[in-house]
C-alpha positions in Angstrom: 174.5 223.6 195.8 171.7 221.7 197.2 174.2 220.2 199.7 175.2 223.1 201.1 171.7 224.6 201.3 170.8 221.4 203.1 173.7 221.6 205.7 173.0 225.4 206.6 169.2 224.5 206.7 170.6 221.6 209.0 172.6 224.5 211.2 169.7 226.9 211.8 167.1 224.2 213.1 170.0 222.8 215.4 170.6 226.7 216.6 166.8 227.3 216.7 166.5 223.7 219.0 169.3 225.4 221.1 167.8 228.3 221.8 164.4 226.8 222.7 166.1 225.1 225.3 167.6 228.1 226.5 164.4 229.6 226.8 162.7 227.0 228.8 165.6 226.0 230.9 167.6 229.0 232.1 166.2 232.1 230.3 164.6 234.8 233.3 160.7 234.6 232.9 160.6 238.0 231.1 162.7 236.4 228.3 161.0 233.1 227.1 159.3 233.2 224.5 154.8 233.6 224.3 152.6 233.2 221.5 150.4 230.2 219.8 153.9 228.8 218.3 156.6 228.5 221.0 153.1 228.1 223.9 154.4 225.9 226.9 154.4 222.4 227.6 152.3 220.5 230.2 149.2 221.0 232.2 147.6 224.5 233.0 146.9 224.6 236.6 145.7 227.2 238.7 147.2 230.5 239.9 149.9 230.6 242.7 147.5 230.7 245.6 145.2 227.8 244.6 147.9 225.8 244.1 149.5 226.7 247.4 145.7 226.2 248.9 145.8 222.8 247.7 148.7 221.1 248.6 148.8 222.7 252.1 145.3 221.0 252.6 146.6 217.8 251.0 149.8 217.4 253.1 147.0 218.5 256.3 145.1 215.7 255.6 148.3 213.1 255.0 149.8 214.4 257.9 146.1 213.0 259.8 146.9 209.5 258.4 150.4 209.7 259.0 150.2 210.2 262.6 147.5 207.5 262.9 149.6 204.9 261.8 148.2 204.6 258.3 150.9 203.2 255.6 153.1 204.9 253.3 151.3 203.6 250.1 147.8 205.1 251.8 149.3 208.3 252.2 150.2 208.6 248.8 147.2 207.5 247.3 145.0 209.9 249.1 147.2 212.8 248.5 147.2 212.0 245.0 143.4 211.5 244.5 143.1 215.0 246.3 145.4 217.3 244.3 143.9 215.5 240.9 140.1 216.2 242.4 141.1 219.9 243.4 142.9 220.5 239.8 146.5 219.9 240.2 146.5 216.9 237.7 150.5 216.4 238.2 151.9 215.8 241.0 154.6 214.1 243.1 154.8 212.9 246.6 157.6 211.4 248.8 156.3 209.9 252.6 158.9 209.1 254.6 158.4 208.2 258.0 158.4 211.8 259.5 157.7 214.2 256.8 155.5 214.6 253.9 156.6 216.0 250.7 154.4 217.5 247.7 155.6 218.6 244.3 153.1 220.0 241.5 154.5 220.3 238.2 153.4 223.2 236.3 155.0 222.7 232.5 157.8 223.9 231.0 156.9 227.4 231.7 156.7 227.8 235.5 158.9 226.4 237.9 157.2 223.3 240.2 156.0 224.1 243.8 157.1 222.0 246.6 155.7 222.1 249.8 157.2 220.0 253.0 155.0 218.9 256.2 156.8 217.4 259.4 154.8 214.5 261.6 155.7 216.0 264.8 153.1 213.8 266.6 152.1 210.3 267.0 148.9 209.2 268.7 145.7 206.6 268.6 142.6 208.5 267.9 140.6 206.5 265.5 137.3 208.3 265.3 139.6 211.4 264.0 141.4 209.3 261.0 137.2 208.2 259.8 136.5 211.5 260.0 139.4 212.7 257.8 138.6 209.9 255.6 135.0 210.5 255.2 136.1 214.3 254.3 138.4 212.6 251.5 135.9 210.9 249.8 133.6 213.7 249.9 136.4 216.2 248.2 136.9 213.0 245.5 133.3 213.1 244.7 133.3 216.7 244.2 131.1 217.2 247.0 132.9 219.8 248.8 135.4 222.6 247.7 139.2 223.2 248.4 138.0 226.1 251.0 134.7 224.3 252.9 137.1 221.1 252.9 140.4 223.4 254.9 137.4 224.6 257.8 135.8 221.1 258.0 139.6 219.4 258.7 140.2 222.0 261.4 137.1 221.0 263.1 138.3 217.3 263.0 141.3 217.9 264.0 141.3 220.5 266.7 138.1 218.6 268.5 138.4 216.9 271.7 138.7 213.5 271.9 135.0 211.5 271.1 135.7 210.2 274.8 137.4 211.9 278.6 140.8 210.5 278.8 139.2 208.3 282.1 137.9 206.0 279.6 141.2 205.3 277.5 142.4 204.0 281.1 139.5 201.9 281.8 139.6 200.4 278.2 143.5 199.3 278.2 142.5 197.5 281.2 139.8 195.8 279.9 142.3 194.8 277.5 144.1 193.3 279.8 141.6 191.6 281.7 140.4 190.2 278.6 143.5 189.2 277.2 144.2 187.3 280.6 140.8 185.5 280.4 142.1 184.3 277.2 145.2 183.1 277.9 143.8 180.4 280.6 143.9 183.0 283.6 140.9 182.8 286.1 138.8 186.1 287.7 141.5 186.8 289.9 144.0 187.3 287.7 142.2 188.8 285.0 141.3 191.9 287.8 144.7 192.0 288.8 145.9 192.6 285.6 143.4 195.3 284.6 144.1 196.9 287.5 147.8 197.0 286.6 147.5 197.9 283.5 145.1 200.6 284.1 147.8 202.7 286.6 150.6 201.9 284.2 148.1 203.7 281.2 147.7 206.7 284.1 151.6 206.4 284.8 152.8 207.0 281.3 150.1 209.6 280.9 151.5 211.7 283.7 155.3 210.9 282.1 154.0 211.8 278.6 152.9 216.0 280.3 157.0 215.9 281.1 157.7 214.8 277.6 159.7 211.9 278.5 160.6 210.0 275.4 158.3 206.5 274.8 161.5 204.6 274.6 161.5 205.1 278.8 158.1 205.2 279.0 158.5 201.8 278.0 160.7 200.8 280.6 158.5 202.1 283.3 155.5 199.9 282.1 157.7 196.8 281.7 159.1 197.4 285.1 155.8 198.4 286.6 154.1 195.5 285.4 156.5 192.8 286.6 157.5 194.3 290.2 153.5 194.7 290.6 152.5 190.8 289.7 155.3 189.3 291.6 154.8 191.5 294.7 151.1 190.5 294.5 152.3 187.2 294.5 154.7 187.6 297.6 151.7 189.6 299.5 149.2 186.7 298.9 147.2 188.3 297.3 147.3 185.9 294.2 147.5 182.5 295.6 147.0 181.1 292.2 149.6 179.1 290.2 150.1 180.9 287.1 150.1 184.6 288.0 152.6 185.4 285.6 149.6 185.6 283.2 149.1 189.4 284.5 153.0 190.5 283.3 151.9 188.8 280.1 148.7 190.7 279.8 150.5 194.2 280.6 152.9 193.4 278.0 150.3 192.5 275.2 149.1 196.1 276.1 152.3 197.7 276.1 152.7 195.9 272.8 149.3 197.0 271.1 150.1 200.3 270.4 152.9 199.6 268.1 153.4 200.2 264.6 154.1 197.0 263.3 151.3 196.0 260.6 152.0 199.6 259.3 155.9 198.7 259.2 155.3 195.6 257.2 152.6 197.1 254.5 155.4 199.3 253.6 157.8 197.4 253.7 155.8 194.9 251.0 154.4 197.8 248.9 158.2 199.1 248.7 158.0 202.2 250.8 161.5 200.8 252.5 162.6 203.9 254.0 159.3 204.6 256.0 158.9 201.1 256.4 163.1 201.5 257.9 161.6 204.3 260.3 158.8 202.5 261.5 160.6 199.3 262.0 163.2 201.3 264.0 160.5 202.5 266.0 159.2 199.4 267.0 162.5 197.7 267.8 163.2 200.6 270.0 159.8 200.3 271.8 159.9 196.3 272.0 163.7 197.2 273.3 162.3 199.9 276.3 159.6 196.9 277.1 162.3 194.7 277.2 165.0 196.0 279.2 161.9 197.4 281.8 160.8 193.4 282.6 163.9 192.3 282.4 165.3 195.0 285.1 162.0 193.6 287.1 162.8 190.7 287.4 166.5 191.0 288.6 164.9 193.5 290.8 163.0 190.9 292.2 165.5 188.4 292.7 167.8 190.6 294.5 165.3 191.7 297.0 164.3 187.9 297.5 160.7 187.7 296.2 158.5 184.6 295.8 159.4 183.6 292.2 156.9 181.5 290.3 157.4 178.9 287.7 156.7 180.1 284.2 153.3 178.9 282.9 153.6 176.6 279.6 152.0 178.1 276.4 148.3 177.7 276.7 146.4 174.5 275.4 143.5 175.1 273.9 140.7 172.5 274.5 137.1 172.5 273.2 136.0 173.7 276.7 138.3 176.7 276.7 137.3 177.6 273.3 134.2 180.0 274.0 136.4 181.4 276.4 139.4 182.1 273.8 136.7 183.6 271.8 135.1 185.8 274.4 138.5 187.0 275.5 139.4 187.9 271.9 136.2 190.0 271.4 136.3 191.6 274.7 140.4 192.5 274.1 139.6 193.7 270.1 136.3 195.7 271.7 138.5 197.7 274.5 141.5 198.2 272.2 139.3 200.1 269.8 137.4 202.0 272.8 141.0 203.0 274.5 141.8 204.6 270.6 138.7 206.6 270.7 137.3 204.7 267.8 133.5 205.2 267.2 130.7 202.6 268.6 129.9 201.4 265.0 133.8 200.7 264.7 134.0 199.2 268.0 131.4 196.8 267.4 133.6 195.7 263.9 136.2 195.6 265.9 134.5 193.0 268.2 133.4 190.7 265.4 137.0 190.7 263.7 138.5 190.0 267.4 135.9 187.0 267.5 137.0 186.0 264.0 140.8 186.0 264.5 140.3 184.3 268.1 137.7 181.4 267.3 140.2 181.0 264.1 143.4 181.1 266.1 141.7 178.7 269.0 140.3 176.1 266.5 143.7 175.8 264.5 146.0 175.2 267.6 143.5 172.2 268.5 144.5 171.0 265.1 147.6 171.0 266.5 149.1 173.7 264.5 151.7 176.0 265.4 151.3 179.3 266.6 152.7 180.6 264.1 151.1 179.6 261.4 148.2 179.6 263.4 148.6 183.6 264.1 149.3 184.1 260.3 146.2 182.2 259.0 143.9 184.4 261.8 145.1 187.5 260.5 145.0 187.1 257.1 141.3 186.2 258.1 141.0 189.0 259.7 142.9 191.5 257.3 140.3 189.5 254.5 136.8 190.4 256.3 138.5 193.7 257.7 139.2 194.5 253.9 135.9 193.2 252.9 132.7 194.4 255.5 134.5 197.8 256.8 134.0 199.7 253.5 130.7 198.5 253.3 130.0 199.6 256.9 132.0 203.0 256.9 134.8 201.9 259.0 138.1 202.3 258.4 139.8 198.8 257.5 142.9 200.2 259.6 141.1 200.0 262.9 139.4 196.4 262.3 142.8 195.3 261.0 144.7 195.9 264.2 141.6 195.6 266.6 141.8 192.4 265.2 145.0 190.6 265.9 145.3 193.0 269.5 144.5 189.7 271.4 147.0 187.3 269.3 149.8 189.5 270.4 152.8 187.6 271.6 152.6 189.0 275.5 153.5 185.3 277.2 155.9 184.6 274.6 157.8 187.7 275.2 157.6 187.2 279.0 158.8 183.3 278.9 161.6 184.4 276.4 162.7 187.2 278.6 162.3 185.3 281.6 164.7 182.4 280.4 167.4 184.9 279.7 166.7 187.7 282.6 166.1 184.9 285.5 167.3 181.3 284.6 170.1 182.7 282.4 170.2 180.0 279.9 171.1 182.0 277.2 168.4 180.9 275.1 166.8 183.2 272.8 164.6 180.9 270.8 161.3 181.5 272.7 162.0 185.3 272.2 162.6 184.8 268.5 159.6 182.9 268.4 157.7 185.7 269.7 159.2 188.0 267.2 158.0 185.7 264.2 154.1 185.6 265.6 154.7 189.3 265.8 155.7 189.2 261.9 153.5 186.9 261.1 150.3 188.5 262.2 151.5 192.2 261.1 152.3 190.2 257.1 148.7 188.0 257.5 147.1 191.3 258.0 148.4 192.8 255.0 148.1 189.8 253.0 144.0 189.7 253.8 143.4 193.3 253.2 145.6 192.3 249.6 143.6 189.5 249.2 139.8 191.4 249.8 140.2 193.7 246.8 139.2 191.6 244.0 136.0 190.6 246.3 135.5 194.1 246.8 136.7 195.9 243.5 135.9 193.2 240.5 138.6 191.2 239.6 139.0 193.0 236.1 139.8 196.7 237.7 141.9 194.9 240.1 145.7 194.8 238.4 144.4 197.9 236.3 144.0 200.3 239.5 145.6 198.9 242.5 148.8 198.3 243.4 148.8 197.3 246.4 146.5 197.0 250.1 144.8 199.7 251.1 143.9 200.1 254.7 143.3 203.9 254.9 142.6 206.0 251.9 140.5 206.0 248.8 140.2 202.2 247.5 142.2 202.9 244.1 144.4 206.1 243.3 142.6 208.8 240.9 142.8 208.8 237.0 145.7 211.6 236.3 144.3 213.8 233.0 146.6 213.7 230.0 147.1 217.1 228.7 
């Protein structure tokens, strides 16, 4: 008798688990189950409209970095410290490379909320990513509620640019004027080249109001900037014998603006399908700049133009060294000013430009390669980046790429395309070589940032709360409640 009591005891409990399931799985809402013994599981957030508050002003703020170039792991750190600080304790978030996507789990009782943001828009404006991140660490702290946080981020993000647009122009041309000087170029040159690169800024600016897609904006600079130096050349107006620093210089700009060390940081903190979308991104870019020199120069050979022998990779010496170090400051300084970055940033910006420069200079006169000499500068620069632009209030993001702007591979790209464009010998080493400094700045970078958090964090709360670099953001992710 027991037996049997036992299997029909065993047959109501599995019907009672059954229904239970039932309940919380398909039941309509008006059918499960209330009360203190069948209560639902997981957290107890807020009602409908908070909840909707909150990740709207979450995804606002990700969307912000996003477009700024901030990684995929920065994104989600931030959005996750936010919806924990504004009470939605669980919560999911996908980045890819051109959407946003926020789930908060409710229990077993409500159904999750999902709410979707597109990236529509890409562009450099520095001083608007502190901002927003200044506003993060306020809402973190408690400082600032869910409402006064959503009219503070449209003040950020619908105000003018810190600077007129006249200045942006004047700064990528300091860029490349400075970026010339570095590369062994004299006065005349280095004018030339701003010069150059200040009308193809003004160029793609009057492209950019007919929405002409980047990839051909691209070409125009490329083929801008190599008609322009070899007619100045042909004119005489350059009489010097390596004028072919100016297309290098116009192509480091072109260059700057690209998403690389983002691309890479997700790429190593296994975001690969944003790191996929930014990687396509660049290749596309580097592809427009590409095909616009190379068309240039076949331009150039068909109408008969004074051609000029390619100048060999520069040499530095001790004499040239201050030089290599002024150019790098002067290139990091007017790379932050042409992305509207503030003056305190600027000025970091500077100093990291000095470091990665003086580094880079003083390693190739050990006779290292550029390469490794480019990866050693920027993880020296991602390192004090990581370390002095917390301190300081400066995002690391903008000292990071401020930083390696003047190691960019511009005369290595312009040798390598020159080879194949001009003296068609086929050979695509020197191009592949100016891919790998590309990578190996973008990975140093990274790998410094990486390597400042136990200076900056304490070694023990390093493998306990991060993960991985952090170059926009909050410096950990925010403790999730257990409930």
């Amino acid at each position: 008798m027991k037996g049997v009591e036992m299997a029909k005891l065993n047959q109501r409990t599995k019907r009672s688990v059954r229904r239970r399931a039932w309940q919380i799985l398909e039941a309509p809402t008006g059918q499960r189950p209330s009360g203190d013994a069948e209560a639902a599981l997981g957290p107890q957030v807020p009602d409908d409209t908070t909840v909707n508050f909150v990740l709207d002003l979450s995804l606002r703020i990700g969307e912000v970095q996003m477009s700024s170039g901030a990684g995929a792991s920065d994104v989600t750190a931030t959005i996750l410290a936010l919806t924990s600080a504004l009470g939605l304790p669980y919560c999911e978030v996908d980045v890819i490379f051109t959407s946003i996507t926020v789930t908060c789990h409710r229990g077993t009782d409500l159904a999750p909320v999902t709410a979707l943001r597109v990236v529509r828009s890409r562009g450099l404006d520095y001083t608007r990513l502190s901002e927003t991140e200044r506003l993060v660490q306020q809402i973190t702290r408690g400082n600032v509620s869910a409402e006064e946080a959503q009219i503070e981020l449209q003040n950020i993000t619908g105000a003018p640019h810190p600077y007129p647009r006249w200045v942006a122009t004047v700064a990528w041309g300091g860029v490349a004027f400075f970026v010339t000087l570095l590369l062994g170029g004299g006065l005349d040159i280095a004018v030339v080249g701003m010069v150059i690169s200040a009308v193809i800024d003004r160029v793609g600016r009057m492209l950019n109001r007919y929405a002409l897609p980047f990839f051909f904006q691209q070409v125009v600079g490329g083929l801008l900037a190599t008609l322009a130096a070899i007619a100045a050349v042909s004119s005489g107006l350059l009489t010097t014998d390596r004028p072919t620093l100016v297309i290098a210089a116009a192509i480091t700009v072109l260059l700057s603006g690209l998403s690389t060390v983002s691309a890479v940081q997700d790429a190593i903190t296994g975001f690969n399908v944003t790191a996929a979308g930014r990687t396509t991104e660049t290749v596309l870019m580097s592809a427009g700049l590409i095909a616009g020199v190379v068309l240039g120069l076949k331009i150039a050979v068909l109408l008969g133009l004074q051609r000029t022998a390619l100048p060999a990779d520069l040499v530095t010496t001790p004499q040239q060294l201050p030089i290599v170090v002024l150019g790098g400051a002067g290139a990091s300084a007017c790379f932050a000013l042409a992305s509207y970055a503030t003056v305190r940033a600027l000025l970091v910006g500077a100093a990291a430009g000095t470091i990665g420069a003086a580094v880079y200079g003083a390693l190739t006169l050990a006779m290292i390669d550029n390469i490794s000499a480019s990866a050693i500068a920027a993880t020296l620069v991602g390192f004090c980046g990581g370390v002095l632009a917390r301190r300081l209030k400066v995002t690391p993001l903008v000292v990071a790429v401020s930083g390696i702007t003047p190691l960019l591979p511009g005369l290595s790209t312009y040798r390598g395309l020159y080879q194949i464009g001009v003296e068609r010998s086929g050979n695509i080493s020197t191009l592949m070589t100016a891919v790998a400094i590309g990578l190996a700045l973008a990975a140093g970078v990274v790998l410094g940032e990486y390597l400042a958090q136990p200076v900056r964090t304490g070694l023990g709360r390093l493998e306990r709360k991060l993960s991985g670099p952090r170059m926009a953001g909050p410096l950990r992710p925010s403790k999730r409640r257990l409930e």
